[in-house]
C-alpha positions as CSV (number, residue, x, y, z in Angstrom):
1,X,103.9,77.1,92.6
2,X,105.8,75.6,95.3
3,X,109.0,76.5,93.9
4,X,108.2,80.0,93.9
5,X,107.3,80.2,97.3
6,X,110.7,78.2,98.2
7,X,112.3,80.8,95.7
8,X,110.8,83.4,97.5
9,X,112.1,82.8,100.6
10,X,115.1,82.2,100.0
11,X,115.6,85.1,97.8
12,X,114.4,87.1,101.3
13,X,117.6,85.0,103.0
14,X,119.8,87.7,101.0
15,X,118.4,90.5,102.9
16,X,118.7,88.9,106.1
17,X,122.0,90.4,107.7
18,X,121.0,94.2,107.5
19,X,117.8,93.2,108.6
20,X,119.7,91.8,111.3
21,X,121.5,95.0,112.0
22,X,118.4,97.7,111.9
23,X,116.4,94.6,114.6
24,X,118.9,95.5,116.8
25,X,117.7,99.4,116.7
26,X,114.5,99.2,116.1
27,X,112.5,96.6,118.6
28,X,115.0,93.7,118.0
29,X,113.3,91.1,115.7
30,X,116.4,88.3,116.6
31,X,115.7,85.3,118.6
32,X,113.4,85.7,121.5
33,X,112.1,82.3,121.8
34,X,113.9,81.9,125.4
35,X,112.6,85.8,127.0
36,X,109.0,84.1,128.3
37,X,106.9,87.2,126.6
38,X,104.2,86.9,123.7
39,X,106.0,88.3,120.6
40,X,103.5,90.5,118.3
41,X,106.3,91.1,115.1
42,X,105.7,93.7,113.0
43,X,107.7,96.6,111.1
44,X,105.3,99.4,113.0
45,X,108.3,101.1,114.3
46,X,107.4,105.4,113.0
47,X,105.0,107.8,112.2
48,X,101.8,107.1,113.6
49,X,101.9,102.9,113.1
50,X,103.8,102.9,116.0
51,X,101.2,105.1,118.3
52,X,98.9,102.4,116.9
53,X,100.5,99.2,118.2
54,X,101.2,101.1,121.0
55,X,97.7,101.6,122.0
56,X,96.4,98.1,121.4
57,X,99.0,96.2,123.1
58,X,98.4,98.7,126.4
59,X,94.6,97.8,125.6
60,X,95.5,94.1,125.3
61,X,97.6,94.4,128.6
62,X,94.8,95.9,130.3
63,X,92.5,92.7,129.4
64,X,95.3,90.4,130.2
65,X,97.9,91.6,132.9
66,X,99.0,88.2,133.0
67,X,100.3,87.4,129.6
68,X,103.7,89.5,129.5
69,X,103.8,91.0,125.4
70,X,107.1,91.5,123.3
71,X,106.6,94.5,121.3
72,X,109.3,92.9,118.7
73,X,109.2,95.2,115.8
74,X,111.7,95.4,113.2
75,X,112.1,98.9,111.0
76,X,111.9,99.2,107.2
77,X,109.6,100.8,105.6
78,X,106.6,98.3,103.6
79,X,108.6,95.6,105.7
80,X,111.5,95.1,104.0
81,X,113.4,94.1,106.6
82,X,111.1,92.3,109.2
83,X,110.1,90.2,106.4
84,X,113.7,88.9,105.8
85,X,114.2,88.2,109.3
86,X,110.4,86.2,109.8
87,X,111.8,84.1,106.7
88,X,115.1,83.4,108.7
89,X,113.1,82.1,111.9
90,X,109.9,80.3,110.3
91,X,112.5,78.4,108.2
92,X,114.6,77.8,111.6
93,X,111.0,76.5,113.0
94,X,111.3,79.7,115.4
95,X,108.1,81.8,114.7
96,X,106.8,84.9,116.8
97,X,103.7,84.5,118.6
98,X,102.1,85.8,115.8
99,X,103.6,88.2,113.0
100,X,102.0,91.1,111.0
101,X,101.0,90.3,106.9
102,X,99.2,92.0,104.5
103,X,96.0,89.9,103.7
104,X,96.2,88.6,99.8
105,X,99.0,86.4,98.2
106,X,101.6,87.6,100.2
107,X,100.0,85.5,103.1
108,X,98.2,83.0,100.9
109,X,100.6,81.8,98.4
110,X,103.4,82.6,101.3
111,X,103.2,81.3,104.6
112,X,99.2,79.0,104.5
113,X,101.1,77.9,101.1
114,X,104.4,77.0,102.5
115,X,102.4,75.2,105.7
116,X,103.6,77.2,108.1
117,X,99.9,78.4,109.6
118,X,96.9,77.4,111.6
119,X,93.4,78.0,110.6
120,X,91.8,80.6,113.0
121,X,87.8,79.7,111.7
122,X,87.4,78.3,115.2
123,X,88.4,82.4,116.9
124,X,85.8,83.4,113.8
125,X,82.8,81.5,115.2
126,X,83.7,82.4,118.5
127,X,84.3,86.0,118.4
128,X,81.2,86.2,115.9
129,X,83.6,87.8,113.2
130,X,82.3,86.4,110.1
131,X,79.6,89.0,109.6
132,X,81.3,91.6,111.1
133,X,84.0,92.1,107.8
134,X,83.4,92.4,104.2
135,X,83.3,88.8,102.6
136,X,85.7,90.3,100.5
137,X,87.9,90.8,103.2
138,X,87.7,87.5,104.3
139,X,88.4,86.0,101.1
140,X,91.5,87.8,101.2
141,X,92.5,85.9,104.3
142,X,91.4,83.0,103.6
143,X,93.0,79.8,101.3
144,X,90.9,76.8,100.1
145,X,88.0,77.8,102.4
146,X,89.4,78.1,105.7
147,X,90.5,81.1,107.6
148,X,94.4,82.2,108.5
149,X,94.4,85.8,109.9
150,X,92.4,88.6,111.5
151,X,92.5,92.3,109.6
152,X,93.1,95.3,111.9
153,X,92.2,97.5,109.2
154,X,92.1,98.6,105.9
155,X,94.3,101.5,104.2
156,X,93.6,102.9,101.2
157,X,96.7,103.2,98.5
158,X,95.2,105.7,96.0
159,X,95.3,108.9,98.3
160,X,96.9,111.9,96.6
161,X,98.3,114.8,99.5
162,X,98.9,118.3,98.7
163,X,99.9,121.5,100.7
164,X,96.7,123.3,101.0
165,X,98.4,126.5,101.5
166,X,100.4,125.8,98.1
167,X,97.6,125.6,96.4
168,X,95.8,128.2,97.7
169,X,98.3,130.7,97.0
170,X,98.5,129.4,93.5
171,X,95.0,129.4,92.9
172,X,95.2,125.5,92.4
173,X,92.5,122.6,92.4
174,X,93.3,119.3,93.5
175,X,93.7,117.4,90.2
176,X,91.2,114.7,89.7
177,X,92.5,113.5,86.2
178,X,95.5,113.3,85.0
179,X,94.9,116.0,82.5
180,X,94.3,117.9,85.8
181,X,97.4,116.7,87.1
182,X,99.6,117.6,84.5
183,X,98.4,120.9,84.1
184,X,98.7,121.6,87.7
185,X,102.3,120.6,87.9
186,X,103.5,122.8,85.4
187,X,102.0,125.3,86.8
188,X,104.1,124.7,89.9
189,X,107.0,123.9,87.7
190,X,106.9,127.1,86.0
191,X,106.7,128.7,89.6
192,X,109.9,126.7,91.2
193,X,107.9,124.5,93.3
194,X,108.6,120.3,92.9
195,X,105.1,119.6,91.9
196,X,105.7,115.6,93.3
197,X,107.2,114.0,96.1
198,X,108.9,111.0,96.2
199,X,111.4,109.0,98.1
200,X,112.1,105.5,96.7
201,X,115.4,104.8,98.8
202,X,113.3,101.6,99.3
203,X,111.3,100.9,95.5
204,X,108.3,99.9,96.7
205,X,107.4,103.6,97.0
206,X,108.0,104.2,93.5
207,X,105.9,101.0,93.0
208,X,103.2,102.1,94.7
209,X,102.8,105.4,92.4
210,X,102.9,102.8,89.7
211,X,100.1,100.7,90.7
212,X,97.6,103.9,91.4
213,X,98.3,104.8,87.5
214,X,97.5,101.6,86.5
215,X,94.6,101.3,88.7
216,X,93.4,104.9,86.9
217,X,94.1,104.1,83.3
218,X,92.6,100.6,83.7
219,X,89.7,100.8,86.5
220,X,89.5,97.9,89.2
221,X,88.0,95.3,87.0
222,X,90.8,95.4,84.4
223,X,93.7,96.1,86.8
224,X,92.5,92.9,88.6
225,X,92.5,91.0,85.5
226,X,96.1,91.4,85.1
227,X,97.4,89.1,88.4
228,X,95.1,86.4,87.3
229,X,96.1,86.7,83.9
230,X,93.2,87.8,82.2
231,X,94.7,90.6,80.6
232,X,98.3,90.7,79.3
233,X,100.9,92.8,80.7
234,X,101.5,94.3,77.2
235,X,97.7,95.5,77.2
236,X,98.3,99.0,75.4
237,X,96.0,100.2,78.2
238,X,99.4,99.1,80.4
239,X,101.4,101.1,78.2
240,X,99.5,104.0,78.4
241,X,99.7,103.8,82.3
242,X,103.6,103.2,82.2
243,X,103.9,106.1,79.4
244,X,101.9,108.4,82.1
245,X,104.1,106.9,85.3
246,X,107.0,108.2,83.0
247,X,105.8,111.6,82.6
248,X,104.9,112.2,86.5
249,X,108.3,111.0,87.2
250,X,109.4,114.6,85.3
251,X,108.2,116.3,87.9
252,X,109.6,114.7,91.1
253,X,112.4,116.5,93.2
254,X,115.5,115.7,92.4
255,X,116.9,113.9,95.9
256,X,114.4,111.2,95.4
257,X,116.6,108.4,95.7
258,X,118.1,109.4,98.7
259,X,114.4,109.7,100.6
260,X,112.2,107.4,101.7
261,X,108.3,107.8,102.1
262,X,108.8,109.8,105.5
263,X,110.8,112.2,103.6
264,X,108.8,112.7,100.9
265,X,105.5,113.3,102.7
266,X,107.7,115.8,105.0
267,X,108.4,117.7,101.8
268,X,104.6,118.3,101.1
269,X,104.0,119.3,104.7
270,X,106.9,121.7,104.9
271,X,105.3,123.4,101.2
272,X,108.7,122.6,99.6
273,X,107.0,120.3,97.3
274,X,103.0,120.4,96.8
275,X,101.7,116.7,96.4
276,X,103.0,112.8,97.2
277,X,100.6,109.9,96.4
278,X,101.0,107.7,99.3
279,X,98.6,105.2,101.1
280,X,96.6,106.8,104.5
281,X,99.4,105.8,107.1
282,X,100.6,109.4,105.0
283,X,97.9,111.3,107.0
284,X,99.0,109.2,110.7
285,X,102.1,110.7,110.1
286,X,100.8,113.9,109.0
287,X,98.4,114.5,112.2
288,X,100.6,112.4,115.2
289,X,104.5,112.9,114.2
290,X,103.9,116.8,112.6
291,X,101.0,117.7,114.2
292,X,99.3,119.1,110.9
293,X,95.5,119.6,110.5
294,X,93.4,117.4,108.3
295,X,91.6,119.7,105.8
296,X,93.8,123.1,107.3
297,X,97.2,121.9,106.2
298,X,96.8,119.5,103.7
299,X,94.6,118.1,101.5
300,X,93.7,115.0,100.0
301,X,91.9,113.7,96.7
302,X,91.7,110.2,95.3
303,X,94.8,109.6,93.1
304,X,93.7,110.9,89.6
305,X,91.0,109.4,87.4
306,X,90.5,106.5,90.5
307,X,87.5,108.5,92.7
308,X,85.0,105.2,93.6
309,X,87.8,102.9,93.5
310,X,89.8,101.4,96.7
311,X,93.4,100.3,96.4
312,X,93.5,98.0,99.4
313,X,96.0,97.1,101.7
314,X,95.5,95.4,105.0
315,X,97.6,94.1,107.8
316,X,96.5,91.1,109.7
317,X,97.8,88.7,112.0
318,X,97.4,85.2,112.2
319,X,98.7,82.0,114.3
320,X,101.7,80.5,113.3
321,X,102.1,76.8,113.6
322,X,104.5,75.6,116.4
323,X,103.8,78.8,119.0
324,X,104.0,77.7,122.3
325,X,101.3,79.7,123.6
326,X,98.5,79.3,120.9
327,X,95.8,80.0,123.1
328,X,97.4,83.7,124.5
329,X,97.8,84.3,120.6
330,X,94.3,84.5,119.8
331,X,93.4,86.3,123.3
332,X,95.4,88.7,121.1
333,X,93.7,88.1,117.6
334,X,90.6,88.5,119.5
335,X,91.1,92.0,121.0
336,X,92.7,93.2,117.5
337,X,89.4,92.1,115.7
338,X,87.1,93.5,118.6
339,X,85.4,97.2,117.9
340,X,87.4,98.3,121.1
341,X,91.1,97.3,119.5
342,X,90.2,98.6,116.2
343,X,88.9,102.0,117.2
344,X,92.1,102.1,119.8
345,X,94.6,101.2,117.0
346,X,93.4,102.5,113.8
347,X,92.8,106.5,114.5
348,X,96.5,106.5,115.3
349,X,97.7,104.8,112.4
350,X,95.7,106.7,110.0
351,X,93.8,103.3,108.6
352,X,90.1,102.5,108.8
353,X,88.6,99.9,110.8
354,X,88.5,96.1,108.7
355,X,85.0,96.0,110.6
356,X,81.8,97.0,109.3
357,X,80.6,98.3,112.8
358,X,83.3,100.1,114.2
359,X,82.8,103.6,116.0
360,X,82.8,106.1,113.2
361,X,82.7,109.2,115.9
362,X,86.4,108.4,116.8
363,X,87.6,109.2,113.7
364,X,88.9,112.5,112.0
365,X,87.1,113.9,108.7
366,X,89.8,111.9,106.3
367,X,88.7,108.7,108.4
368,X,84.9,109.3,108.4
369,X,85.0,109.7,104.3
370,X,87.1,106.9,103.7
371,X,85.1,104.5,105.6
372,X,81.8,106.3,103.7
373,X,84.3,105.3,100.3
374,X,84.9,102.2,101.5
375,X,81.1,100.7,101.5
376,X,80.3,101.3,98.0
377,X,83.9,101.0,96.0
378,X,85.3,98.9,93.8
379,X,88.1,97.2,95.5
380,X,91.3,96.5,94.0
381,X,94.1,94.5,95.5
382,X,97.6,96.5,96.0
383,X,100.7,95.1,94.1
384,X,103.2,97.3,96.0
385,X,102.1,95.9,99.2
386,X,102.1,92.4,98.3
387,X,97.8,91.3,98.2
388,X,97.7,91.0,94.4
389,X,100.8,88.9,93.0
390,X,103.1,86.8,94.6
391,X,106.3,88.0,96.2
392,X,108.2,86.5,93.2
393,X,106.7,88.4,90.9
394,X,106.3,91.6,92.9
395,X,110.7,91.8,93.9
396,X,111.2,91.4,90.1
397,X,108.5,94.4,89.6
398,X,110.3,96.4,92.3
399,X,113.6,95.8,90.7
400,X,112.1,97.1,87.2
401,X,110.7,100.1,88.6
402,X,113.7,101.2,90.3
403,X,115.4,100.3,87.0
404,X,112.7,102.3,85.0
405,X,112.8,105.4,87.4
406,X,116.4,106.2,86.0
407,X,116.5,105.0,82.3
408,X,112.2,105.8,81.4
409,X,112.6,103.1,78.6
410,X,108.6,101.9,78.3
411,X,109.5,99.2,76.2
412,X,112.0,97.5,78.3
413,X,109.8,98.1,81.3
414,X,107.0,96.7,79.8
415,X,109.0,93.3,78.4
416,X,109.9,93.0,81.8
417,X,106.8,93.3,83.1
418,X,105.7,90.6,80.7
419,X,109.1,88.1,81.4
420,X,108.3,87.7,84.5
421,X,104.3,87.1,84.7
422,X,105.3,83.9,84.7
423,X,105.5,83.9,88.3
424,X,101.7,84.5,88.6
425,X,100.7,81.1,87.3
């Protein structure tokens, strides 16, 4: 285990001088350890993410005007390059005050793995969190029964957009299966219209429409099964899922390579392409960069066959060991868990509160159902954005996709699929 963490990271050293370069446009993520300011690291740099961190450092400010903050975000969509650059400075013992992760493996068997955080069950007991997320939640931040980071909020993966005004005109239903699905986009086909966005310049994207096929062919339970190794990645239910992925990638526009997830969710809005399956920071950059109306310009449905099931991703923040202002850091971890920092960050971003008691009045009609979802789902930990493997295992799936995107060979994908679950023991 330990040698795929070390593996990990270093594979992430690869990436580390264009992360370099885009830090230095986007919120410079280099060394800041001399400025005197509380860095909060993230990759929340567009769309409506940024609006978000925005409004809960200005909230955090407001509570303490004397602790100066670092907004020192780094751009790349899913993280891919603030992630290279955090690996650069915890391994050169220079951490940010405290850095965003998605709760799962990528924080468990990464960073409280590797030794490199503090437990936070101390800022639990005092804030009075531990009844106020889902134990599930919690488990996902947690690692041999202690505590490492505070969710800000929970997004759902399995969300399927469409262009309500394409549809309408085509006398079209949101697909719920993917019989549905199939028979809608050749409908659009046969009409000129790309039936599916995407843009995996970055192949997590492409990954992520994976993992919500999977997640439909195989139902939470089963999908779960396969990261703990349970059920084999051969599983013909698996094959089934990559012989659909193969056939929804016939109906993607053509540029796909040469968009990223931006892009592609700009093509449904602008009608010239009717549907992208994305997670709900989509509908943050729907409603705050184009200014679109939930349930008047588009449309959403659970990604087909999924409806009662929750992909999850979260971002948290936790304390890294060796800050020099541990105490200011979980001022902060305690206003992003409060109701107040939740409700002020996470109608902005397009996410749902992690807590159970949030304000549900601040939130649009997309956010009132999917927190009414989220109570009575079965939850199922996202691949793409690092909760249910480790990162090992989840760059070599990335690579395989992108691979599989161009060449569609199902039996090479799926051998390579099953080569590399090693990396999940």
């Amino acid at each position: 285990m330990k040698k795929r963490i070390w593996i990990s990271i270093l594979l992430a050293f690869s990436l580390i001088l264009s992360a370099c370069s885009s830090s230095e446009s986007a919120g410079d993520g280099g060394d800041k350890k001399d400025s005197g300011k509380m860095e909060i690291f993230s990759w929340w740099t567009g769309a409506g993410e940024e609006d978000g961190l925005k409004a809960l450092i200005k909230l955090f400010e407001e509570k303490y005007p004397d602790v100066p903050i670092e907004n020192a975000a780094v751009a790349g969509g899913a993280g891919t390059n603030a992630k290279a650059v955090l690996a650069s400075r915890m391994q050169g013992n220079d951490p940010p005050a405290t850095f965003q992760i998605h709760g799962g493996a990528e924080l468990n068997e990464g960073w409280v793995k590797a030794g490199k955080m503090e437990p936070i069950d101390d800022l639990y007991e005092k804030e009075g969190l531990k009844d106020k997320f889902p134990q599930d939640l919690i488990d996902m931040v947690s690692k041999d029964g202690k505590i490492y980071s505070v969710p800000v909020n929970i997004h759902r993966g399995n969300v399927l957009w469409y262009n309500k005004k394409v549809f309408e005109e085509n006398g079209l239903q949101a697909p719920a299966t993917f019989d549905e699905f199939f028979e809608v986009a050749d409908t659009l086909k046969a009409k000129g219209i790309t039936p599916l966005a995407l843009g995996d310049k970055e192949s997590w994207t492409a990954t992520h429409l994976f993992e919500t096929v999977l997640l439909g062919k195989l139902g939470a339970e089963e999908y779960t099964k396969l990261w703990n190794g349970e059920l084999a990645l051969d599983d013909k239910n698996v094959v089934d899922a990559v012989e659909t992925f193969k056939k929804m990638l016939s109906y993607i526009n053509e540029d796909h390579s040469s968009r990223n997830w931006q892009d592609a969710s700009q093509l449904v809005a602008n009608g010239d392409a009717a549907m992208n399956v994305m997670g709900d920071w989509a509908k943050g950059y729907f409603v705050n960069d184009l200014k679109l109306k939930v349930n008047e310009d588009f449309g959403y449905i659970t990604t087909p066959e999924t409806e009662g099931q929750f992909m999850v991703v979260t971002d948290t923040f936790g304390l890294p060991k060796g800050v020099k202002n541990p105490d200011d850091v979980k001022k902060f971890l305690a206003v992003l868990g409060s109701v107040e920092g939740q409700d002020a960050f996470n109608p902005l971003k397009g996410s749902i509160p992690a807590r159970m008691d949030a304000d549900v009045s601040k939130y649009d009609q997309y956010g009132k159902d999917t927190i009414e979802d989220f109570k009575d789902a079965k939850l199922a930990a996202s691949l793409a954005h690092g909760s249910a493997a480790p990162e090992g295992y989840l760059t070599k799936v990335n690579q395989a996709v992108n691979i599989f995107v161009t060449q569609k060979d199902v039996k090479g994908f799926v051998e390579t699929l099953t080569a590399a679950s090693s990396e999940l023991k």
